[in-house]
N, C-alpha and C positions, 0 to 999 in steps of 0.2 A: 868265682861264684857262678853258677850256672843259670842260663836265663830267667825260667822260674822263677827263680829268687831274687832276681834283680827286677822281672815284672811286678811282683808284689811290693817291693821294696817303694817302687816307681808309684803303684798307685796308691800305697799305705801314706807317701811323702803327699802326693797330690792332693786326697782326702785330709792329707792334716791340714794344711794349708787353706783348703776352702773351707773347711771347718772354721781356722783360725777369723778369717778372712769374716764369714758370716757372725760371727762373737764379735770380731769388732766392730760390726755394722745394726748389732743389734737386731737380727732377723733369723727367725727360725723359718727350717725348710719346708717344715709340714702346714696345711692346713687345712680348713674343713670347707673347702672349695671344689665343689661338682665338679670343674672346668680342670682341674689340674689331674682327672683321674684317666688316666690309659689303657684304650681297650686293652684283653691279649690275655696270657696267662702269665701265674704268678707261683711262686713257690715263697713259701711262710721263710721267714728269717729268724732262724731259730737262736739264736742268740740273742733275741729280743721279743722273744712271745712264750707267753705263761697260761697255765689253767691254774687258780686257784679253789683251794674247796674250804668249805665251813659248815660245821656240824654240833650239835649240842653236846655238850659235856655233861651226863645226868641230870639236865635241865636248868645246872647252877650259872655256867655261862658258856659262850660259843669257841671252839677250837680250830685253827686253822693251817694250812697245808697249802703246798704249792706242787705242780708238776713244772719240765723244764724239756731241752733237751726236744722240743714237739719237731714236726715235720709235715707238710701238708702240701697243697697244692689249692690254687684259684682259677678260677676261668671265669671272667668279669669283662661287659661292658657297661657304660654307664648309659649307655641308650637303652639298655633292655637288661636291669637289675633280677628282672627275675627268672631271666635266665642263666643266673652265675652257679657254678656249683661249688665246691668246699668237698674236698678229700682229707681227713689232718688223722694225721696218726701220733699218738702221744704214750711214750714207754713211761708204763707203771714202775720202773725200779728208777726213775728221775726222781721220786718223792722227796721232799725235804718238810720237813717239822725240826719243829727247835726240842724234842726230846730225843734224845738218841734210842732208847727203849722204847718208845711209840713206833721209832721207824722199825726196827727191827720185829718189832711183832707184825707190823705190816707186812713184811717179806717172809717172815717166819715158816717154816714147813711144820705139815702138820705133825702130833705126837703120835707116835707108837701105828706111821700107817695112816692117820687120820687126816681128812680134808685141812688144810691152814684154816684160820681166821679168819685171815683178809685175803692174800693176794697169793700168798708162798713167796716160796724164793727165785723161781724162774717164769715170773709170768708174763704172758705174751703181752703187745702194746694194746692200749685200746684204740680203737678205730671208730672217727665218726664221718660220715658221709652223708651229703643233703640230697633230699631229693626235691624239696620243693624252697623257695623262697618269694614271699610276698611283702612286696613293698609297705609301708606303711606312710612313710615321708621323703622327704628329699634327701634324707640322712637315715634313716632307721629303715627295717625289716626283721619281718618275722622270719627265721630259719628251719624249717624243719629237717628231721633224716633220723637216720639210726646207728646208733651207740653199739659197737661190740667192746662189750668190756668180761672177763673175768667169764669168759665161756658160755655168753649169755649176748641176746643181741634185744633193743630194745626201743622206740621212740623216745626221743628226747625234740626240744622244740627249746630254740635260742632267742631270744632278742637281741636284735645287732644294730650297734650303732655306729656310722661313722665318724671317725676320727681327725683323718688329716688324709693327703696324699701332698704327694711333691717327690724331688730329688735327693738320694740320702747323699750325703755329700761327703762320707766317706770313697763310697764304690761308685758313685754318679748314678744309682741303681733307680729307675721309677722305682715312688711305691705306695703303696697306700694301707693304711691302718684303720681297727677295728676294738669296740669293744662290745663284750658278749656280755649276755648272762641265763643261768637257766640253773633250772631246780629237778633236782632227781633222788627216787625215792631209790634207796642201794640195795636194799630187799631183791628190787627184779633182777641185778645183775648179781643174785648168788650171795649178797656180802651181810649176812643176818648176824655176824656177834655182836652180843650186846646191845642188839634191842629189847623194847626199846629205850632203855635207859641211858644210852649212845643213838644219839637221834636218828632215826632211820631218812628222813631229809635233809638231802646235801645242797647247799647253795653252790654253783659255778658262775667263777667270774673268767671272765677271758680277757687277755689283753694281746690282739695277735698284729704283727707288722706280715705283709709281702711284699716279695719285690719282682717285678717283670721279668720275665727272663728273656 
């Protein structure tokens, strides 16, 4: 077996163990503790961070959607919050919906020549970048920056709260954790089927981990 693979093996066994180790002590690694967070930069752990979306369904009731698969980057102290910035880039073909027909028209090319629907079948990721961030409490801020999505670029503004930070005790990784949310109208980023009778107001919810690098 080649090193590689024995180093992983080595810290997959160690991670299981302090894992195990912390279950049976009853204590989780995360918390919502100022003092446990690390300056430095961070890169989003994408195996555990989501956008989800929600939209009306002809006003009868709300439909909902997940992206996956994100990727991003942090640059965070907690001395001076509002100077953190947030890079994250999230590919539109991660969509998941519990209809398989809804996804596929999502991705769908257009007919005979014509613009898709929603996204096509090759579309590029969307990309949001902040440019500003103002604190509101010792745990929340306002996020702003600009959304390129779907060939169109645009303000978007998050609400962000603090989660937790601590050690993941899988990979020993610092890290700290976040939930967003923010409301955007899909109109400006090009995406018009079916309004409005398919809500043109999308809710996001974010639930994003980073971890130090």
């Amino acid at each position: 077996m080649k090193k590689p693979a024995l180093i992983a093996l080595a810290t997959l066994a160690s991670g299981t163990f302090a894992l195990s180790s912390l279950t049976a002590q009853g204590q989780v690694p995360g918390s919502v503790e100022i003092s446990r967070v690390q300056a430095g930069d961070y890169a989003l752990d994408s195996s555990h961070t989501q956008v989800g979306w929600e939209v009306s369904h002809f006003g009868f009731n709300d439909y909902f959607g997940l992206f996956g698969d994100i990727e991003g980057t942090l640059s965070l102290d907690p001395a001076n919050v509002e100077a953190a910035q947030f890079d994250i880039t999230i590919p539109i073909t991660s969509v998941a919906v519990s209809s398989d027909g809804l996804r596929d028209h999502l991705l769908r090319a257009g007919k005979d020549g014509a613009e898709p629907d929603f996204f096509g079948p090759d579309p590029a990721p969307a990309r949001f970048t902040s440019s500003s961030v103002r604190q509101t409490s010792d745990t929340s801020a306002v996020v702003t920056g600009q959304l390129a999505m779907n060939g169109n670029t645009g303000p978007v503004t998050m609400l962000v709260e603090f989660t937790g930070a601590g050690q993941n005790p899988m990979n020993q990784a610092a890290t700290v954790g976040f939930h967003g949310r923010a409301r955007i109208d899909r109109t400006r980023w090009g995406i018009d089927y079916g309004a409005p009778a398919v809500g043109t107001t999308v809710d996001l919810k974010i639930s994003a981990a980073f971890e130090k690098r």
